[in-house]
Every structure is written in structure tokens, then in C-alpha cells.
N, C-alpha and C positions, 0 to 999 in steps of 0.2 A: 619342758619341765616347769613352765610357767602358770599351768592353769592351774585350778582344781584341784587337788587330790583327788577326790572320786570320779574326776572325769579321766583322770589318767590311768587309772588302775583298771578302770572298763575299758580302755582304748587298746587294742592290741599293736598295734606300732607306737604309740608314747609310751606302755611301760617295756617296752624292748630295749626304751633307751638307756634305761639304769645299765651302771656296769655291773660287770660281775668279774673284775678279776680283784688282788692285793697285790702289791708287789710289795719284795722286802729287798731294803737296801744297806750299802756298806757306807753309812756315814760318815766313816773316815776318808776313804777313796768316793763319796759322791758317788755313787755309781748304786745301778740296781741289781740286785744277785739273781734272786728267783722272781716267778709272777706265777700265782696260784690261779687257777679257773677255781670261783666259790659261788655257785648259780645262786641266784635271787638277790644282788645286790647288797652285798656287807657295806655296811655302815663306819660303826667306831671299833678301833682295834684297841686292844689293854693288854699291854705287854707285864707280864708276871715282874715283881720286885723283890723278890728275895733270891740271894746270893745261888747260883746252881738251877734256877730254875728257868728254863731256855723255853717259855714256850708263850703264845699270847690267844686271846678269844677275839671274835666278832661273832655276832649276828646279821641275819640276812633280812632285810626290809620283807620282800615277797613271798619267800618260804618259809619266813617265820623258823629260821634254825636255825641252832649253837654251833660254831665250828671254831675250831683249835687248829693254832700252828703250831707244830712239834719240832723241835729238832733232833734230827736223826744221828746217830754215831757217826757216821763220814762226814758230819759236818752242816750237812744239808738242811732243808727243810720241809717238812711235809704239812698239807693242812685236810682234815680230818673233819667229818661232818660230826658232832657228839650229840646231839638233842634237836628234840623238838620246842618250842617255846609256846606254850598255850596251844590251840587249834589249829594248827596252820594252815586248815579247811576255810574257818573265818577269818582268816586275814587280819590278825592283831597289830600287825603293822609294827614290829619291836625297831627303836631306834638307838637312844644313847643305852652305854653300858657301863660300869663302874666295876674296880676288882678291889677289893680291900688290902688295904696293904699288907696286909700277913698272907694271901692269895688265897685264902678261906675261902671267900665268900663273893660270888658274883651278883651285883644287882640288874637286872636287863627291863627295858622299860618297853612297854609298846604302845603304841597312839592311839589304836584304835579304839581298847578296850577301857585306857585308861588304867591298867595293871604295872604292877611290878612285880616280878619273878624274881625270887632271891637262890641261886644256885649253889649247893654246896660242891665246891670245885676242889677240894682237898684231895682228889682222886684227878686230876685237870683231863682223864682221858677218862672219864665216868659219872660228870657231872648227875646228881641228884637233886630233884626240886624241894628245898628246904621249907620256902616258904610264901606266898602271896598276900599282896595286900591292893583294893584298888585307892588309887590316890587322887582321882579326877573325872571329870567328862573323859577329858584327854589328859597323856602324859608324854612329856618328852627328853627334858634333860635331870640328869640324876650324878651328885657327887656327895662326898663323904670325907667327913674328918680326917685327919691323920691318924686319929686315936682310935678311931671305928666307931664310935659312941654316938655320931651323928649322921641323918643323912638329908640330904636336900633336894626339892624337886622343882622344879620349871616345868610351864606347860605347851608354851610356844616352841612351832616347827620354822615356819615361814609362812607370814601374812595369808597369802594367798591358798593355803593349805590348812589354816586352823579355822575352827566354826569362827563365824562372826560373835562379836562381842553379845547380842543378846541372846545367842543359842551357846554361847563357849561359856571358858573360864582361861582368867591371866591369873596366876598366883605363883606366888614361891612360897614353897609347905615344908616346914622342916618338921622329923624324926626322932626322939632319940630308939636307938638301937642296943638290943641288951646279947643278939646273938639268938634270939628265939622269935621276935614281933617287932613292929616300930608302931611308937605311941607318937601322937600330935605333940609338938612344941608348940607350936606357932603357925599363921597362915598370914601371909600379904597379900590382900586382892590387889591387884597393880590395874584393873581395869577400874575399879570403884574408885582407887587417888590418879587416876588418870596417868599413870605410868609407860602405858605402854604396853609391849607385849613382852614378857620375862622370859627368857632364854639361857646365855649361857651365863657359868657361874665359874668363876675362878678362885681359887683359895692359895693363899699365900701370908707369911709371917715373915719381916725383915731377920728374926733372927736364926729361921729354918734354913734361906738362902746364904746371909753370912756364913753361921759357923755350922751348916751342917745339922742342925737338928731338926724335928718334926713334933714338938711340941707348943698346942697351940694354933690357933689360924682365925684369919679374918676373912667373911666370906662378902663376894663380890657380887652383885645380880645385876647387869646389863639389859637393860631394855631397850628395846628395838622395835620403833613402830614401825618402820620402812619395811623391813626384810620380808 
């Protein structure tokens, strides 16, 4: 999984290697409960956050589709293929995925195209395509306020998998969001002040972790020339 991205995805035995299951676990007992067969390799899972809401999303690198884990009345879980995400003829290659914290609204990113798909998931077993916008050559990592009002993008996969600096782009591109489009804030090219390559991004407030609240946040952007 070391070379190329396009030399992988032409290669019939290196893209075999991606997996294709989930497993979900009882982090209390450490232990794994189910394991889901989800073909085309799911990527990032986002577990729903609001009280009664038992279910989470991934997308699949290769198939380019939505799928949901449910949970079932006996306790179980089931996961459900729900959408397509752009072409999945062209291979948009969709990776990180973001769920808002009111479970409204899904943002799903894909690399290849450079898009974001904004999914209306208020229905989580009927997702509707709300909205698109493209953010890049390439796109890859995507997070969001606590408040929804913002959203953040990174463009880096792994070194060896994104265009070269004179055919790419490094940036971290922020959003605001009104629930209908996202408009530009801002743009850091991290390849121009020689940064590096911008990836993941972590958001956190000392006083969200103390006492419980979610007002507020200070966003983190990691770069990573190695990777």
C-alpha cells in the first residue's frame, strides 16, 4: 500500500488488499461484538451524538458508497448499504467524513474529484444529497465546529499518494456554513510557507473537556511531511 495511488487501484492484487470489514466493540468488556462484511473498504466511521440515536455512517474508498450501522431491536447491529456518493463509475475515491453534531448533516469528502457532498441524513436510513461544493485539485480531511457554523478542510492523504507539490495543493481552507452553501473564510497554502503537507486537524477547548460544555474551539492543523 506503499506506492502510488494510481498505480494501486490499476493493480488487481494491491487493491485486493484494502479491507473490507468493521468491527464494532464493547469497550467496556474490551472485547469485539460483531464484524460487518462492507465491500470497497470503509474508511472513517461517525457514530451519531445525540441521546437515542444508536446508529453510525462510513463510506467505502472503492465503491464510492454510504453505508449505515443500525441497530436492530434484539440489541444487534446491522449495516446497510444507503447511497451512492458522486460516480462511483469514476472513482472519486471518498475518504474522511464529518457528522454535525445535531446528526443533520453529513459532510463526505472524496480525493479524487476534489468534492465534498453534504448529505442530508435527518432520515439516517434515507440520506438525500443536500449539497456540493468542489474545495481543491484534491480533498481529504474535513471537521467542523461544535456550533456547525464552521467547516475545515485539509488536502493531504499520504505523501506518497498526493500529486507532487507542483502538480497538487497543501492547504487548510476554512467554511463558514449557514445550513444551505459554505463561503470561503480563509486559505493557508502550507506548500508556499513551506509547511508541509496539512492533514489531520483536531479541535478542542480546555473548557468543553473540563466542565462538559461545547462552546467554542481552537483548531489544530498538523503537518506531516513524512507520511
Amino acid at each position: 500500500m506503499r506506492g502510488p495511488l494510481g498505480d494501486i487501484l490499476t493493480d488487481p492484487v494491491a487493491s485486493k488488499q484494502f479491507g473490507n470489514t468493521m468491527v464494532l466493540w464493547d469497550y467496556h468488556a474490551r472485547k469485539p461484538l460483531q464484524t460487518f462484511e462492507v465491500p470497497g473498504a470503509p474508511l472513517e466511521i461517525r457514530w451519531a451524538l445525540q441521546p437515542r440515536h444508536y446508529y453510525a455512517f462510513t463510506s467505502t474508498l472503492l465503491t464510492a458508497k454510504l453505508w449505515g450501522v443500525f441497530r436492530k431491536q434484539d440489541g444487534s447491529f446491522e449495516a446497510v448499504e444507503l447511497a451512492d456518493i458522486g460516480d462511483p463509475a469514476k472513482l472519486p475515491l471518498p475518504v474522511d467524513i464529518s457528522l454535525s453534531a445535531d446528526d443533520r448533516f453529513l459532510f463526505v469528502d472524496s480525493f479524487a474529484d476534489g468534492m465534498v457532498r453534504v448529505f442530508d441524513v435527518s432520515n439516517p436510513r434515507a440520506p438525500k444529497l443536500h449539497y456540493q461544493r468542489k474545495i481543491g485539485k484534491h480533498v481529504n480531511m474535513v471537521s467542523q465546529s461544535w456550533d456547525g457554523k464552521r467547516v475545515y478542510f485539509t488536502s493531504s492523504v499520504i505523501a506518497k499518494w498526493d500529486p507532487p507539490p507542483e502538480a497538487g495543493e497543501g492547504y487548510l481552507r476554512a467554511f463558514a456554513w449557514d445550513e444551505k452553501e459554505l463561503s470561503p473564510i480563509f486559505d493557508v497554502d502550507f506548500f508556499a510557507q513551506e509547511l508541509g503537507r496539512p492533514h489531520i486537524m483536531r479541535f478542542g477547548q480546555d473548557a468543553f473537556y473540563a466542565k462538559g460544555l461545547a462552546g467554542g474551539s481552537l483548531l489544530s492543523s498538523h503537518s506531516e511531511v513524512s507520511r
